[in-house]
N, C-alpha and C positions, 0 to 999 in steps of 0.2 A: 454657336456650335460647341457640344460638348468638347471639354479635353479628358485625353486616357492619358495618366501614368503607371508604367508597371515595375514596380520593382519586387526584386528577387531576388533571396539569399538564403545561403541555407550553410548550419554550425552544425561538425558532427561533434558528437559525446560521444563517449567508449561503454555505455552500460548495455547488459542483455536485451535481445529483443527481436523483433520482426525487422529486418531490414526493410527500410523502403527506399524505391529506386529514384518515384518521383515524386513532386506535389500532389497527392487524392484529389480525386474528383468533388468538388462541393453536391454531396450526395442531398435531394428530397429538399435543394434550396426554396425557401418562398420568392414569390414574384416582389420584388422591392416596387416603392412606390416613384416613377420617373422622376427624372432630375428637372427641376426649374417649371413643372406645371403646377396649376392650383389644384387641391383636392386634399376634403379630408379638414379643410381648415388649413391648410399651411402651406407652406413653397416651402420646397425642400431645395438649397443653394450647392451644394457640396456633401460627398459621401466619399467615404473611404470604407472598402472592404479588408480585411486581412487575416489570413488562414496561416494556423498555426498548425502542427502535426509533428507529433514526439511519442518515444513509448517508455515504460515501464517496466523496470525488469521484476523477474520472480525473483525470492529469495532465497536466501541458499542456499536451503534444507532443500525448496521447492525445484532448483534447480540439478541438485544432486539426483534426485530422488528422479527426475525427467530425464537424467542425464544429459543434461543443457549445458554448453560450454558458452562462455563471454562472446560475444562478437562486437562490430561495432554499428552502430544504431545512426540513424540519420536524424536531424528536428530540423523542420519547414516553417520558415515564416515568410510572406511573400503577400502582397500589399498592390491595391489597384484604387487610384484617388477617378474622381468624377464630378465635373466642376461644372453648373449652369453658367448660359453668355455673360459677360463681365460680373465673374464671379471664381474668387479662386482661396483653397485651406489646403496647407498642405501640412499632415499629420507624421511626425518624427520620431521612428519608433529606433531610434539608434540606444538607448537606453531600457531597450524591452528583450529581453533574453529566455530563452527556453531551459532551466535550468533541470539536472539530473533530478529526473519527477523520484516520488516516495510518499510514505506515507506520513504527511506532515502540511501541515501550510506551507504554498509554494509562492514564492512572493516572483513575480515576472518583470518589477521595475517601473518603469513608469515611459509615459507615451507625453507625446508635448503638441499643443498647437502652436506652430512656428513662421506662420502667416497665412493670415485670412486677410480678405478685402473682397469690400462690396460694395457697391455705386449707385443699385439697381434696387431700392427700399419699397417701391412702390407698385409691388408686382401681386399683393394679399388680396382677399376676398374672390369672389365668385368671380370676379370679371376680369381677377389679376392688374387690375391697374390699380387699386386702393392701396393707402399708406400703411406700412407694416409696422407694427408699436413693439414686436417682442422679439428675439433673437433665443437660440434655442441650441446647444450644445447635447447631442444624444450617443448614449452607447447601447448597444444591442447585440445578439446574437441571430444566427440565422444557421438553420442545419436540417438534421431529422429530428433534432431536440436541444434539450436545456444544458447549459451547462458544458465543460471539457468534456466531451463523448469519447467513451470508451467503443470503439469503433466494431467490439465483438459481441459484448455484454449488454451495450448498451447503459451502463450507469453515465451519471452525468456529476463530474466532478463542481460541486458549486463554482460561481467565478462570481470575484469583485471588482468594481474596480468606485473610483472617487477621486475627486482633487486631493493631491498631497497636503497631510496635515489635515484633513477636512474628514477623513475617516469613510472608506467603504462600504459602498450598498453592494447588495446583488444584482447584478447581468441581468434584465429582462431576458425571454427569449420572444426575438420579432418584433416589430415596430410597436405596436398595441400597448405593450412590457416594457418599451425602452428603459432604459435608466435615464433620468436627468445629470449631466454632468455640471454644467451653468447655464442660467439665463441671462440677458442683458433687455431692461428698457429702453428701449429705440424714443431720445429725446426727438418732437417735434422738428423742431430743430436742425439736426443731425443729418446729413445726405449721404455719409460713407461710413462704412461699419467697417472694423479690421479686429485683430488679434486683441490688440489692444484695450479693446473695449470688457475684453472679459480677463480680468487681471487674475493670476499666476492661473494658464492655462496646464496646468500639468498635472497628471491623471495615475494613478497608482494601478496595478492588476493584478490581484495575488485568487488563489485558485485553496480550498481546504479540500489534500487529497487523502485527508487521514483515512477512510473509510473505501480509498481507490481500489479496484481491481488490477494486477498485472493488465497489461497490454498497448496496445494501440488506441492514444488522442489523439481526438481534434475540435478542434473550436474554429468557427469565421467573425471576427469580432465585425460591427457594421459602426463606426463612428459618422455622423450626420451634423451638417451645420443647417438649420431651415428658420422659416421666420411666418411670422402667425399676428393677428390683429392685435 
């Protein structure tokens, strides 16, 4: 039986912008691929969703000029894990912050896996009972598009993210796109996989908003543990 975690929290800033009252709706989301069946080549063990929403103020010739006074600005981050039978990751984003966005590389911190475990190696191939040789760390996005989405304009603020020290890719968008975060060879051997196995799990996410428009972001990152032949 699947488990749900939901957690929820939300840091206000003081810069210009659209107030928002609550978490957006995950608009023109793709159907994700279920938790713990075969298909596609892989078992997917564990997912975590997590939707971010923050804005952007104008500057402030541009707010003069609108007559725009300061107010203060809401940012949403909020996070839903999804665990197949005896199988459980649970993704730590106590070090991932939504900082005063601008037009500059936005560095967001870093994200940690801070325990995996799994018992259940032999669930691969077509018939779900063959033995699984790969282990599969993925990040992704899932939206109406690529990238931080400027939620009026529609630009999409590149996003990276990569293991600390190990140097940033770009954010696919949707499963297809993933990013690889780490793999691990599943030795013969081997009946229980955990955190462990993928040594310094910890994930960098910075955003280049040099080229951003004012307004209203959001991104749903999709982190995925799954295992493949």
């Amino acid at each position: 039986m699947n488990s749900v975690r939901l957690v929820a929290n939300s840091v206000i800033f003081g810069f210009l912008v659209l107030q928002i009252g609550c978490a957006p709706a995950a608009s023109s989301k793709a159907e994700l691929a279920p938790i713990g069946a075969p298909g596609n080549g892989r078992v997917i063990k564990s997912r975590t969703t997590h939707l971010i929403s923050s804005d952007m103020a104008q500057s402030g010739d541009q707010m003069m000029k609108l007559g725009m006074q300061r107010a203060v600005s809401q940012s949403i981050s909020q996070s839903l894990t999804e665990n197949a039978a005896i199988s459980t990751m649970t993704v730590d984003w106590s070090n991932f912050a939504i900082p005063a966005l601008s037009n500059t590389q936005i560095d967001f911190g870093n994200i940690a896996i801070t325990n995996l475990y799994d018992d259940n190696l032999n669930v691969c191939g077509d018939s779900g009972t063959e033995r699984c040789g790969t282990a599969w760390i993925l990040i992704y996005t899932i939206g109406v598009g690529e990238g931080f989405r400027n939620t009026l304009t529609g630009y999409g603020a590149p996003l990276e993210a990569g293991q600390v020290d190990a140097g940033p890719e770009m954010v696919g968008f949707e499963d297809l796109n993933a990013t690889i975060l780490q793999t691990y060879t599943i030795p013969s051997s081997q009946n229980v996989l955990t955190h462990a196995d993928f040594p310094n799990p910890t994930y960098n996410i910075q955003s280049d908003f040099t080229e951003a428009p004012a307004g209203t972001y959001e991104a749903t990152f999709v982190i995925e543990y799954y295992l493949s032949l």
